[in-house]
C-alpha positions in Angstrom: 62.1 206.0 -22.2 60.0 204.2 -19.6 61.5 200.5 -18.8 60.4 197.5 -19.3 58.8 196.8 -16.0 57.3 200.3 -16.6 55.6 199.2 -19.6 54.2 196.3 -18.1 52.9 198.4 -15.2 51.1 200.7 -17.8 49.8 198.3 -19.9 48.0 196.3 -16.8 46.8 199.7 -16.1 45.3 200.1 -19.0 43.5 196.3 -18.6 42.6 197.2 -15.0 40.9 200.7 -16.3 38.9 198.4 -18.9 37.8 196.3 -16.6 36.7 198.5 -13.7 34.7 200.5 -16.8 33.3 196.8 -17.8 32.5 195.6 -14.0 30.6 199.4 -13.3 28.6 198.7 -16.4 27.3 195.6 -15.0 27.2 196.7 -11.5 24.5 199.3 -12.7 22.6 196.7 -14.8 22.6 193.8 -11.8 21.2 196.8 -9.4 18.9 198.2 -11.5 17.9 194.2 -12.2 17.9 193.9 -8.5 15.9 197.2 -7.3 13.0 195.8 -10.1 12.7 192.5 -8.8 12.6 193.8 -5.1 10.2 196.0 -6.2 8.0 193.4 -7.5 8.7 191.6 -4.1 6.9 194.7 -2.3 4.0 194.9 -4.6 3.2 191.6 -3.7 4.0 192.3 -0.1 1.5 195.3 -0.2 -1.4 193.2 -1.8 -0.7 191.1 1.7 -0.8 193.9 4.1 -3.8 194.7 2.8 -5.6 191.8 2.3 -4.5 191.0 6.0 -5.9 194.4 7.0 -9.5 193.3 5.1 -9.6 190.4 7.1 -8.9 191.9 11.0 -11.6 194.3 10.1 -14.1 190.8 8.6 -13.1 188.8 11.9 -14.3 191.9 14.0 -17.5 191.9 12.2 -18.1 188.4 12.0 -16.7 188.1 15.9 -19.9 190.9 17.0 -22.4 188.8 14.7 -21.1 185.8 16.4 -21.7 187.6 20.0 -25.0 188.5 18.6 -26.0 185.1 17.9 -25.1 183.9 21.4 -27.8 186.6 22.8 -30.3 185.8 20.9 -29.9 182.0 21.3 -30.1 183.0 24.9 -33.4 185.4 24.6 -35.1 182.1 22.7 -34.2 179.9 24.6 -35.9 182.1 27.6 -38.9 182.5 25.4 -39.1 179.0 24.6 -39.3 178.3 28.4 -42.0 180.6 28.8 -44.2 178.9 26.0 -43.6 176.0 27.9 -44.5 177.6 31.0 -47.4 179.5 29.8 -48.4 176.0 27.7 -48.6 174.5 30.8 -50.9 177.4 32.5 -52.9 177.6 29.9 -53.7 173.3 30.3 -54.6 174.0 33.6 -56.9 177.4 32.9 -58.5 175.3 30.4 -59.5 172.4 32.9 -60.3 175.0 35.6 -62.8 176.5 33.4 -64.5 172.9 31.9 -64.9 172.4 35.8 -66.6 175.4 36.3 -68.7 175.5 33.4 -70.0 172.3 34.7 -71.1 174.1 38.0 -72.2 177.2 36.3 -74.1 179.1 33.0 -71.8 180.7 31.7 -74.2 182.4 29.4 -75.4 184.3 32.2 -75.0 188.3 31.6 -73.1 189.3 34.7 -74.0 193.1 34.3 -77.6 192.3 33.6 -78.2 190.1 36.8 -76.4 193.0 39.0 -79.0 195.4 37.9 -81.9 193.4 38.1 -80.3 192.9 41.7 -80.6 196.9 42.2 -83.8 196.8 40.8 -85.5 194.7 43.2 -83.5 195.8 46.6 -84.8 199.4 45.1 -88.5 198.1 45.3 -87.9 196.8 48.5 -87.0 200.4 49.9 -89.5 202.2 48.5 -92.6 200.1 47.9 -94.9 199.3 50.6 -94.7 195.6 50.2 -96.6 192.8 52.2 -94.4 190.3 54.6 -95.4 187.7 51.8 -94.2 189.6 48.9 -91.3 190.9 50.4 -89.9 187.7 51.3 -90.7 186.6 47.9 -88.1 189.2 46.4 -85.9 188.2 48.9 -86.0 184.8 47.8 -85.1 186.0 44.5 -82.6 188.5 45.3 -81.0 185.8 47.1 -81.0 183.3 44.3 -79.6 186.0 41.7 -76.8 186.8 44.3 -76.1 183.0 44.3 -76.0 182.7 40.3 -74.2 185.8 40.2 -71.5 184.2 42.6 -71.8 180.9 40.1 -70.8 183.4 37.1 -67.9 184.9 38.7 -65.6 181.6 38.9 -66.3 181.0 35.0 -65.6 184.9 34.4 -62.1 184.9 36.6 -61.2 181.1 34.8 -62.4 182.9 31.1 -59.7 185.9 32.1 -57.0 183.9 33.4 -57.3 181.6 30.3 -57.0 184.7 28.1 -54.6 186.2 30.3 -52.2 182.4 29.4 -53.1 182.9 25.8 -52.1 186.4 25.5 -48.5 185.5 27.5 -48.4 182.5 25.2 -48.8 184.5 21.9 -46.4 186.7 23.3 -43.6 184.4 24.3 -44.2 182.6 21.0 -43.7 185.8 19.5 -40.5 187.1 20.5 -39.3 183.3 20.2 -39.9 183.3 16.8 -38.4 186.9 16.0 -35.3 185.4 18.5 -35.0 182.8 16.0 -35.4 185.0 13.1 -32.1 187.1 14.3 -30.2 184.1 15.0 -30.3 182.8 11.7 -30.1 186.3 9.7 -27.1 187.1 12.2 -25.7 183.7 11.6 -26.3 184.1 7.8 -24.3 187.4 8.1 -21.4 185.7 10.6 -20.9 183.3 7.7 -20.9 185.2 4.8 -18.2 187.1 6.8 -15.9 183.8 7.6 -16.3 182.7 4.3 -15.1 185.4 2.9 -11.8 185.4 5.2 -11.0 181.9 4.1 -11.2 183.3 0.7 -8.8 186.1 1.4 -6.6 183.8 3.5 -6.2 181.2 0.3 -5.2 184.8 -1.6 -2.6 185.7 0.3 -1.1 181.7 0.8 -0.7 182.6 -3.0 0.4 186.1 -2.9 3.1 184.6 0.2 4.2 182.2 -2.4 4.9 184.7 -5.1 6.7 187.1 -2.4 8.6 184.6 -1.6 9.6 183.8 -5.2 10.3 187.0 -6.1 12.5 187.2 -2.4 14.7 184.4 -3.7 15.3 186.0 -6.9 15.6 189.2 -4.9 19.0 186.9 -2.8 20.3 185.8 -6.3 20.3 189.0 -7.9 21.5 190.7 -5.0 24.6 188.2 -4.2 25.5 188.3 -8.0 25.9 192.0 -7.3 28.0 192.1 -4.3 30.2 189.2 -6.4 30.6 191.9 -8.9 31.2 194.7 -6.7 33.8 192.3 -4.4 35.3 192.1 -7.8 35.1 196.1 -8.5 36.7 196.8 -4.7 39.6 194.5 -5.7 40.5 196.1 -9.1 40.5 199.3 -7.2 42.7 198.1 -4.8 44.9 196.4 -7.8 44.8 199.7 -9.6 45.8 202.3 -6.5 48.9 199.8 -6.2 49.9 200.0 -9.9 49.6 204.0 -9.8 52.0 203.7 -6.7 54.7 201.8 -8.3 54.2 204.1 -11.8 55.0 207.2 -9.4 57.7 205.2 -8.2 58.9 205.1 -11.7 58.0 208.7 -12.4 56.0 207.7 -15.1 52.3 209.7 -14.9 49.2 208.1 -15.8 47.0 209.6 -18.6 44.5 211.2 -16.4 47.8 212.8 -14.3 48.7 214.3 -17.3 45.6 215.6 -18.2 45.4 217.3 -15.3 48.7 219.1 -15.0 48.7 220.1 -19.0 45.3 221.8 -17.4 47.2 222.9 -14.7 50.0 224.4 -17.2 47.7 225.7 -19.9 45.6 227.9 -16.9 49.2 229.3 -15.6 50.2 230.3 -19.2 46.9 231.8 -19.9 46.9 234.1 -17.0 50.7 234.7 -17.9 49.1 235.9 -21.6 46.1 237.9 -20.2 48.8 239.9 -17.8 50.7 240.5 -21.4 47.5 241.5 -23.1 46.6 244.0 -19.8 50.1 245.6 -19.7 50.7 246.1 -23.5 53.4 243.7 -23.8 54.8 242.0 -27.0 53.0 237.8 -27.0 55.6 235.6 -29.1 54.9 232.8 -30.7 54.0 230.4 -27.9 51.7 233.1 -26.2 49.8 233.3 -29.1 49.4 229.3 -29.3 48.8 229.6 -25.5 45.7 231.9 -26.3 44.3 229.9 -29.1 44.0 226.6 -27.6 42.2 228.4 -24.2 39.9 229.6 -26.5 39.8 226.4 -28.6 38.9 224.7 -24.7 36.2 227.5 -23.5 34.7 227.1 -26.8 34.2 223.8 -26.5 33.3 223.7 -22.8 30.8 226.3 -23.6 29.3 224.1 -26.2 28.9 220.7 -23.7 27.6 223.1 -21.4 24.8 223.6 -23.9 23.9 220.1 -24.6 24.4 219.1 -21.3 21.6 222.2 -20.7 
């Protein structure tokens, strides 16, 4: 009969069994409660990576509309100095040509007073004219090379002041379409920042639920290594107690589980031998024999649900 002390021993053993069993059942439910909530901490962390990822890829594209902006700022401003410039030009083309149309007819028909030039130096070469009559056409060729001369400054002030007006269209031209990009590029720039301040006030929220869901995450995980602190020391407790049972050569339950095993495999192997050499089985063989087959049996079948 175990003593007194040995009783003791084995029935804290018992406890301690029952509450290692007890502590492993909630270990497994705190993890499992653990893993979820860190799980829901990386979906949120996820939704941040790649909201973060959206908005690199916005501030490059509202960073090149930006650059864009600056050019064409630059181009209209350049334009705008050139309608000033040519503004100015064309002021001065316009007073050139009141001056000259003072001087001059500008209805005059250069073309036409070039060939009736022609015409008359052509008479002069070929026509037997007079000294009187001659001199005459001079006279007149002379004048019409004079009005001719007259028409010219009007014609080079009519073609510089178209030349001005044509460079001022121009200028005035690109300016405008300068302008245009700036502000369709600037549209663009800010429909792009906009849009990161949107994503940035997401993921202030999203940081907020992470980091909820991280605190929980602490909690949960310190309540688990409280409860597997506690598991370690029962462990510890228990090893002890099975040391001082062997001390009083008293063997646990699962000890003598596994030498009756141990025993019943030995005697089984004794039977078989019996069996294989023809040998009489008493009693005990026979019992031997039936509870192996009782245990295969029933291995077999937890094999089967197990399957």
């Amino acid at each position: 009969m175990p003593s007194t002390d040995a009783k003791e021993l084995m029935n804290e053993h018992s406890q301690i069994k029952s509450q290692i069993s007890e502590l492993r059942s909630k270990l497994n439910t705190l993890n499992d409660k653990k893993e979820g909530v860190f799980k829901e901490k990386d979906k949120y962390s996820e939704q941040i990576i790649g909201l973060i990822s959206q908005i690199k890829e916005l501030k490059k594209e509202r960073d090149a509309f930006t650059r864009k902006v600056k050019e064409l700022k630059k181009e209209r401003e350049e334009n705008n100095e050139k309608i000033k410039k040519f503004s100015a030009v064309l002021k001065e083309q316009f007073e050139a040509r009141d001056n000259i149309k003072d001087k001059s007819d500008t209805r005059i028909d250069p073309d036409k007073v070039r060939r009736e030039i022609d015409s008359l130096e052509f008479k002069i070469e070929t026509e037997g004219m007079s000294f009187e009559k001659e001199k005459k056409v001079m006279l007149k060729i002379n004048e019409l090379r004079k009005t001719l001369e007259g028409a010219k400054g009007a014609i080079e002030a009519s073609r510089k002041l178209n030349d001005a007006r044509k460079e001022l269209r121009e200028a005035r031209k690109k300016a405008n379409a300068a302008h245009r990009q700036v502000q369709e590029n600037a549209k663009e720039s800010q429909t792009r920042h906009e849009k990161i301040l949107e994503l940035s006030k997401e993921i202030d929220t999203l940081k907020e639920k992470e980091k909820e869901f991280f605190s929980k995450f602490s909690t949960e995980k310190d309540e688990f290594n409280k409860v597997n602190e506690q598991l370690k020391e029962l462990l510890v407790k228990l090893n002890k107690i099975n040391d001082q049972l062997k001390e009083h050569k008293i063997k646990t339950r699962e000890e003598k589980r596994r030498e009756e095993k141990k025993s019943l495999k030995e005697k089984s192997r004794e039977v078989d031998e019996k069996i294989k050499t023809g040998k009489k089985l008493t009693t005990e063989d026979l019992l031997v024999f039936q509870k192996t087959a009782e245990k295969e049996s029933s291995e077999e079948s937890s094999n089967k649900k197990s399957r």
